[in-house]
C-alpha positions as CSV (number, residue, x, y, z in Angstrom):
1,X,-38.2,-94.6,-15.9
2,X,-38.9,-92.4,-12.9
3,X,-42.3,-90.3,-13.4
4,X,-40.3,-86.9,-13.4
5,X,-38.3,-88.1,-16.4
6,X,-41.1,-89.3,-18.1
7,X,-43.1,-86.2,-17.6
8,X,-40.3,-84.4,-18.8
9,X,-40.0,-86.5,-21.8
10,X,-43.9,-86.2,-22.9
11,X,-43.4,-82.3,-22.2
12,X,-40.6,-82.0,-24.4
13,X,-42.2,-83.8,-27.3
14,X,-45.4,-82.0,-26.7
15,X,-44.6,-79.4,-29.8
16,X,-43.4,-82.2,-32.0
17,X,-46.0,-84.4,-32.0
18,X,-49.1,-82.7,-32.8
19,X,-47.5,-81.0,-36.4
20,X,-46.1,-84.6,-37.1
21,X,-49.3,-86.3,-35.9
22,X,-51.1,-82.9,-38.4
23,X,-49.2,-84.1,-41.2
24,X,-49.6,-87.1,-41.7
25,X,-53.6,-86.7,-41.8
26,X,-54.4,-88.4,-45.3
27,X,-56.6,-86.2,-47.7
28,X,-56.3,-82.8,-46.1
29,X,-55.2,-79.6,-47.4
30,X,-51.4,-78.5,-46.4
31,X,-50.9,-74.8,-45.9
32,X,-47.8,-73.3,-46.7
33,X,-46.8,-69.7,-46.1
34,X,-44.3,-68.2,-47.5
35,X,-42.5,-64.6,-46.5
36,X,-40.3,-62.8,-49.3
37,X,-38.1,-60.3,-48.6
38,X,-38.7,-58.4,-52.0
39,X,-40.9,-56.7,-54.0
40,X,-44.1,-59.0,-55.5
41,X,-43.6,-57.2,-59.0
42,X,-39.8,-58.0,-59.2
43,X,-39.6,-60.7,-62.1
44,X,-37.0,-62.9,-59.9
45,X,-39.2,-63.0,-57.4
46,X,-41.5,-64.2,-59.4
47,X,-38.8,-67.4,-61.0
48,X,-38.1,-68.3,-57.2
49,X,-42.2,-68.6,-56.9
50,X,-42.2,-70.9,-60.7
51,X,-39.2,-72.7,-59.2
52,X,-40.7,-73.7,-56.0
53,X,-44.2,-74.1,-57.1
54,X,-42.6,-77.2,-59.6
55,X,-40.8,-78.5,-57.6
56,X,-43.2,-79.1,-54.9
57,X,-45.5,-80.6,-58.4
58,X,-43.4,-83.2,-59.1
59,X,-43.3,-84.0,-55.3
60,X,-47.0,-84.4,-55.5
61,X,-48.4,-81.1,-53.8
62,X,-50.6,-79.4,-56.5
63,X,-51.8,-75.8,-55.6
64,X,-55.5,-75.8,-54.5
65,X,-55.7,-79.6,-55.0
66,X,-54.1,-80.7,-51.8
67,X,-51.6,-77.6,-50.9
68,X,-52.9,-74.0,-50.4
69,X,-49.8,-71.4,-50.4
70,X,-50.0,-67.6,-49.3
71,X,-47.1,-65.1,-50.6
72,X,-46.4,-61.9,-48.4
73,X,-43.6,-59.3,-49.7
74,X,-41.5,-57.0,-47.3
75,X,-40.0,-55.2,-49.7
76,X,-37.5,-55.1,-47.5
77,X,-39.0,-53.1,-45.0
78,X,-38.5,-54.2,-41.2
79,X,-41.5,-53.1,-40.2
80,X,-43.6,-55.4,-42.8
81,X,-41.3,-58.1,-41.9
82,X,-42.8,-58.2,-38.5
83,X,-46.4,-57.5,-39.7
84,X,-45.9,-60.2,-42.4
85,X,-44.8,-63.0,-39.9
86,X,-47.4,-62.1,-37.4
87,X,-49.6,-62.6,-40.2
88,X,-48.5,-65.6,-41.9
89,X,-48.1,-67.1,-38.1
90,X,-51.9,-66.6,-37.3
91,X,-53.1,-68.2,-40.0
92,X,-51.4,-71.7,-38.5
93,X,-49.8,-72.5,-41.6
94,X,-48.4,-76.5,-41.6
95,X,-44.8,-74.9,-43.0
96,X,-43.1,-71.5,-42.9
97,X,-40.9,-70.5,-45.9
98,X,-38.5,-67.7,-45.7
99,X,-36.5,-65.9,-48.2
100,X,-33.5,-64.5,-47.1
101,X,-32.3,-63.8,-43.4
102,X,-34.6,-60.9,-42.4
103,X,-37.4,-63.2,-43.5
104,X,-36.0,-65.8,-41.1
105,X,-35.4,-64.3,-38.3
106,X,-38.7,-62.5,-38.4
107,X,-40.5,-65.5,-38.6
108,X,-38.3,-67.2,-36.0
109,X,-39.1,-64.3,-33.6
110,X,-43.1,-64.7,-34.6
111,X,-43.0,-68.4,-33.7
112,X,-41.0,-71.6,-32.2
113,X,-43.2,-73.9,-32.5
114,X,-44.4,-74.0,-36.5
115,X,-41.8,-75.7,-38.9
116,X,-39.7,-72.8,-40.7
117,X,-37.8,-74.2,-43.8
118,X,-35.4,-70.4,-45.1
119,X,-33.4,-70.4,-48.0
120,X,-30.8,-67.9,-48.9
121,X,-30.2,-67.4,-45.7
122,X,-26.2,-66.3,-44.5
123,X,-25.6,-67.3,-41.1
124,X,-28.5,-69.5,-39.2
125,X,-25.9,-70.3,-36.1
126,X,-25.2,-66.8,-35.5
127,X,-28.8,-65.2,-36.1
128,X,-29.9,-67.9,-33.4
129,X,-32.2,-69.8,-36.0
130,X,-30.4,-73.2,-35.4
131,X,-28.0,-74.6,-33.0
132,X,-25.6,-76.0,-35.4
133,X,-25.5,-76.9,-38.7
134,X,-25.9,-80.5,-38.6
135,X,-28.7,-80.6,-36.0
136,X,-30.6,-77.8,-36.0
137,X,-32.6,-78.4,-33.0
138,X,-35.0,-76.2,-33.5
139,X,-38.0,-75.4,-35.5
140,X,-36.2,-74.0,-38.3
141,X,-34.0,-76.0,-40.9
142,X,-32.8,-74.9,-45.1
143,X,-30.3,-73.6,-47.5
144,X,-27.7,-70.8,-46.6
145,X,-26.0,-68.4,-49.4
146,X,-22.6,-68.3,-47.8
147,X,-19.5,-69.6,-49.0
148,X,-16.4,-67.3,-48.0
149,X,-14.4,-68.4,-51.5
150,X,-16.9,-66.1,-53.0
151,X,-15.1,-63.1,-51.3
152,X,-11.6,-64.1,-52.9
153,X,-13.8,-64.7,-56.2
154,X,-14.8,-61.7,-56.8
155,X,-11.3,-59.5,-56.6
156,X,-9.6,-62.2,-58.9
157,X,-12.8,-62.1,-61.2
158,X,-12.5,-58.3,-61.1
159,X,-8.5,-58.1,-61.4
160,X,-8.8,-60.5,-64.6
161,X,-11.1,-58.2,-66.1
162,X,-9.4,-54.8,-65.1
163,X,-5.7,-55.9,-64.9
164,X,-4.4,-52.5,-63.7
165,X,-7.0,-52.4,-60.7
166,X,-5.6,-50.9,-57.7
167,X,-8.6,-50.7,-55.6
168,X,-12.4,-52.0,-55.1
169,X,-15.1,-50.7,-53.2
170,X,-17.1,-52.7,-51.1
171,X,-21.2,-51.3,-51.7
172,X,-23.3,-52.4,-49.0
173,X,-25.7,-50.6,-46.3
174,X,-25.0,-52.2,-42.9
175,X,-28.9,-52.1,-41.9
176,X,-29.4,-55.3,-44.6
177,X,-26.3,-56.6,-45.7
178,X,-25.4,-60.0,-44.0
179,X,-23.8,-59.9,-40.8
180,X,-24.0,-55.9,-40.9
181,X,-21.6,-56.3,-44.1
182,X,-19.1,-58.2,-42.8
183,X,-20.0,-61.7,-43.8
184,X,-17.2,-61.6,-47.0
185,X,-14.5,-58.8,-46.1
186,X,-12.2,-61.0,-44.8
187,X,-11.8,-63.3,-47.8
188,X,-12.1,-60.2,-49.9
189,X,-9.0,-58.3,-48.1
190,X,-6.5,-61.2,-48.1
191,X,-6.8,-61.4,-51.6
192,X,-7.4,-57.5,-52.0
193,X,-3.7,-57.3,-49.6
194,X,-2.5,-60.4,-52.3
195,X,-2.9,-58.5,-55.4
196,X,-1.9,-55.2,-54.0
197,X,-5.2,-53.4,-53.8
198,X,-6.8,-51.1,-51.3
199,X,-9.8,-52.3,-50.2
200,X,-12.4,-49.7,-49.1
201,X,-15.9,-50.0,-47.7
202,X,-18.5,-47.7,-49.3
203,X,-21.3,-48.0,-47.0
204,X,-24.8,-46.3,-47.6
205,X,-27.8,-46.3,-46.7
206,X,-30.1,-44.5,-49.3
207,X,-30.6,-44.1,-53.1
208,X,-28.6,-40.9,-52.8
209,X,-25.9,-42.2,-51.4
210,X,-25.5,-44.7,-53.8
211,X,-24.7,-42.8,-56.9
212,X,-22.2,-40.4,-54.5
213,X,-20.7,-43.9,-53.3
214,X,-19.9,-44.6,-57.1
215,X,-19.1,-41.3,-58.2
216,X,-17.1,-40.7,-55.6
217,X,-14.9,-44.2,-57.1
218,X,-14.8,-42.9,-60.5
219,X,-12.7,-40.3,-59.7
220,X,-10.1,-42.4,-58.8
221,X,-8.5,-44.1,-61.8
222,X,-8.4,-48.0,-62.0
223,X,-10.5,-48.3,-59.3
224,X,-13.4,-51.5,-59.1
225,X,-16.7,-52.0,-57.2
226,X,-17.9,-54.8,-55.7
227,X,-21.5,-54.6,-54.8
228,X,-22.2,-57.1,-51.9
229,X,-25.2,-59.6,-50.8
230,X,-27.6,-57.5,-49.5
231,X,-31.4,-57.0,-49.9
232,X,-31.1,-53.4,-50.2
233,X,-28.8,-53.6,-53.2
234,X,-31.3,-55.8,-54.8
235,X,-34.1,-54.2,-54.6
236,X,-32.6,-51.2,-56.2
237,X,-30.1,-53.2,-58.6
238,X,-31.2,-51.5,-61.8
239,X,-29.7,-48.1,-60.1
240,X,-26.6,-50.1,-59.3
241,X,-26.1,-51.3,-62.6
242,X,-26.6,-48.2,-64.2
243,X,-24.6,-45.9,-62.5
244,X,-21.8,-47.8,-62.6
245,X,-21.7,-47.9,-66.2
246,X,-22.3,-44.7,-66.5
247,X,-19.5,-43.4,-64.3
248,X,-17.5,-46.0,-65.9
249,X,-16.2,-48.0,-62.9
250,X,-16.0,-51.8,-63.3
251,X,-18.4,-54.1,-61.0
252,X,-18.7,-57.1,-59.9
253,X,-22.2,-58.5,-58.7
254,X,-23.2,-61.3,-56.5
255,X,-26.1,-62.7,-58.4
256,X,-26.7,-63.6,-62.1
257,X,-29.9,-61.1,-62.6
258,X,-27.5,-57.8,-61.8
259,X,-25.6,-59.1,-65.1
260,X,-28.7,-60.3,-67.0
261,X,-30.0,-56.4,-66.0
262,X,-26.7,-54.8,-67.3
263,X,-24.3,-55.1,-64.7
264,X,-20.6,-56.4,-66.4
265,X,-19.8,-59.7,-64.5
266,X,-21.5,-61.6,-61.6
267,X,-20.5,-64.6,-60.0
268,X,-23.0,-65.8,-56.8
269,X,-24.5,-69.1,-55.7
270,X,-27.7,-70.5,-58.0
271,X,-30.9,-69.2,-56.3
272,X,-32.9,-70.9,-58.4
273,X,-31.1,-74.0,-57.2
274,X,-31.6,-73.2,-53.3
275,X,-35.1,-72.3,-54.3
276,X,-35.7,-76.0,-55.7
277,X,-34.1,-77.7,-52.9
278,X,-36.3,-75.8,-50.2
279,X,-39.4,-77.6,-51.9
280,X,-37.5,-80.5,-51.0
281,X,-37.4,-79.9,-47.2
282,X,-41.4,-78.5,-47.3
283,X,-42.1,-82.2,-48.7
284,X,-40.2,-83.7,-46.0
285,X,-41.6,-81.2,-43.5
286,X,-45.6,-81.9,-44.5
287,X,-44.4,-85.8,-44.9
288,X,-44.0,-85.4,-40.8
289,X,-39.9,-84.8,-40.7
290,X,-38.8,-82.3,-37.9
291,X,-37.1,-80.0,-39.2
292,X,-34.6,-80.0,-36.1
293,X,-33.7,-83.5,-37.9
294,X,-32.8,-81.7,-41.1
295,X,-29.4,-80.7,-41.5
296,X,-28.6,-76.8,-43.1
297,X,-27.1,-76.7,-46.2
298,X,-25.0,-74.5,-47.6
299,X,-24.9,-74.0,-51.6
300,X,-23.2,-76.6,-53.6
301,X,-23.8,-75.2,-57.4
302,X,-22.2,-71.5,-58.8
303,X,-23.2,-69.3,-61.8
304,X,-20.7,-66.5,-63.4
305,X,-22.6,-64.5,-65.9
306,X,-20.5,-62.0,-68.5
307,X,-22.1,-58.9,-70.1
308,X,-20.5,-59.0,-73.2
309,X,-21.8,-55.6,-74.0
310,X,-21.3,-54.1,-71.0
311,X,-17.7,-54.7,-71.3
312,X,-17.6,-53.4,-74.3
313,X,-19.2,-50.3,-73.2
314,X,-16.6,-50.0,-70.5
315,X,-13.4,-50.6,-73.0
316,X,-12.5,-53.5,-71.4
317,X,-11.3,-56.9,-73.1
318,X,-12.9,-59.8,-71.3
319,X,-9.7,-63.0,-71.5
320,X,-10.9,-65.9,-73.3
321,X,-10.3,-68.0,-70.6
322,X,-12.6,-65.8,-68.4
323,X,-15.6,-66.5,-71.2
324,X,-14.9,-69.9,-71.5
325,X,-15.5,-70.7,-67.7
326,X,-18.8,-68.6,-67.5
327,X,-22.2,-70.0,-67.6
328,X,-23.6,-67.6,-69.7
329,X,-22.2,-64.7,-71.9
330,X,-24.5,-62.3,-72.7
331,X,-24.2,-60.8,-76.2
């Protein structure tokens, strides 16, 4: 081997070697930090946190016997993303977990040399946070939240339950929603165009706007909502879920805690699931795995949840068949 290759080759491993070389030191303590992109008093926040923290148990990590982990919540604000990675990035953590894309990317701009493992993250080629799917390449490896079947999933879901729908809104503010809300509208408008329905984007970017976006769809008989991914519609859910009952429109949400809060049907990927399996790639990860090595994966279980008295509330009659194929029907 000629010395300029070989030089090359020792410079190229440089950043690799000492984190592997770090974490395979028996007997010391592992630091793990971990950035959120919600609110640390939001209860599923809080199930994500039980999730992980049992997973990484059975794995063998125990907190403050040999793993120490540090939480810090954006509450989806972009300024405390970047102050929150800066932070979590100075304390030279052995692993960097992030919690949605924002998270991500804000950690991936604070640092390329610590492991990252995200979860719940849309679209990790795009956003620059791995070269491809199957290799990474980087220092960042996990779980997206993107399936495009969900898009087509939603209208039928909604259509079965409001048979005379002739249009659905999509609610999303392009500041947060994945892919600036266009992640899902093309599934969602060939089967919108299949069905016959108008499709129409209600975009917004405040609390205000929000209850205009909805009343402004009940005015319009047989009309539907679909309220999409998006951190922003998340962190005020509860408002979301109530105005739409109130003003009477149908909705369909893309995680199970908008229906287990009031919302009528949701059908999304399992967080708690992702959650579990990003343990996974942290054990790997402080085991001395690159996570260039670890392939992304995308989300391989589902969860429709019917509000039974929601629906009721709304006059509608939920088909048997629709109940039979949820995962939980809430009474």
């Amino acid at each position: 081997m000629r010395r300029r290759e070989f030089m090359s080759l020792i410079g190229s491993a440089a950043v690799a070697w000492p984190l592997a070389v770090r974490a395979q030191e028996p007997g010391r303590m592992r630091r793990v930090g971990v950035l959120f992109a919600f609110f640390d008093n939001d209860p599923e926040s809080q199930v994500r946190i039980a999730v992980f923290q049992q997973e990484l148990e059975s794995l063998g990590w125990r907190e403050g016997s040999n793993i120490q982990i540090e939480y810090r919540w954006a509450s989806g604000d972009p300024e405390r993303f970047r102050a929150f990675a800066a932070e979590l990035v100075a304390a030279r953590p052995d692993v960097l977990v992030a919690l949605a894309s924002p998270s991500a990317e804000a950690l991936a701009r604070a640092t390329r040399m610590i492991p990252i493992v995200f979860a719940a993250v849309s679209d990790p080629v795009r956003s620059g946070l791995a070269t491809s799917l199957s290799a990474p390449g980087g220092n960042a490896t996990g779980f997206t939240n993107f399936d495009t079947a969900l898009g087509a999933k939603w209208v039928e879901f909604l259509k079965e339950l409001s048979p005379r729908l002739a249009r659905v809104a999509l609610l999303f503010n392009p500041a947060t929603a994945p892919g600036r809300g266009s992640a899902y509208l093309q599934s969602i408008e060939a089967v919108a165009r299949s069905f016959g329905i108008e499709s129409i984007h209600a975009t917004v970017s405040n609390v205000a706007q929000i209850e205009d976006a909805i009343e402004a769809l009940a005015g319009r008989p047989d009309s539907g909502l679909i309220v999409m991914p998006d951190i922003f519609m998340t962190n005020h859910r509860d408002l979301v879920t109530a105005l739409a009952t109130r003003y009477g429109v149908p909705a369909i949400y893309p995680f199970r805690y908008f229906a287990q809060g009031g919302g009528l049907i949701s059908y999304g990927i399992d967080l708690s699931d992702i959650f579990r399996r990003a343990a996974g790639y942290v054990d790997k990860v402080l085991r001395g795995a690159t996570p260039g090595s670890l392939p992304v994966q995308h989300p391989d279980k589902f969860e429709l949840v019917i509000n039974l008295k929601t629906a009721r509330t709304l006059r509608l009659d939920v088909p048997r068949i629709l109940l039979a194929r949820a995962n939980e029907v809430i009474e």
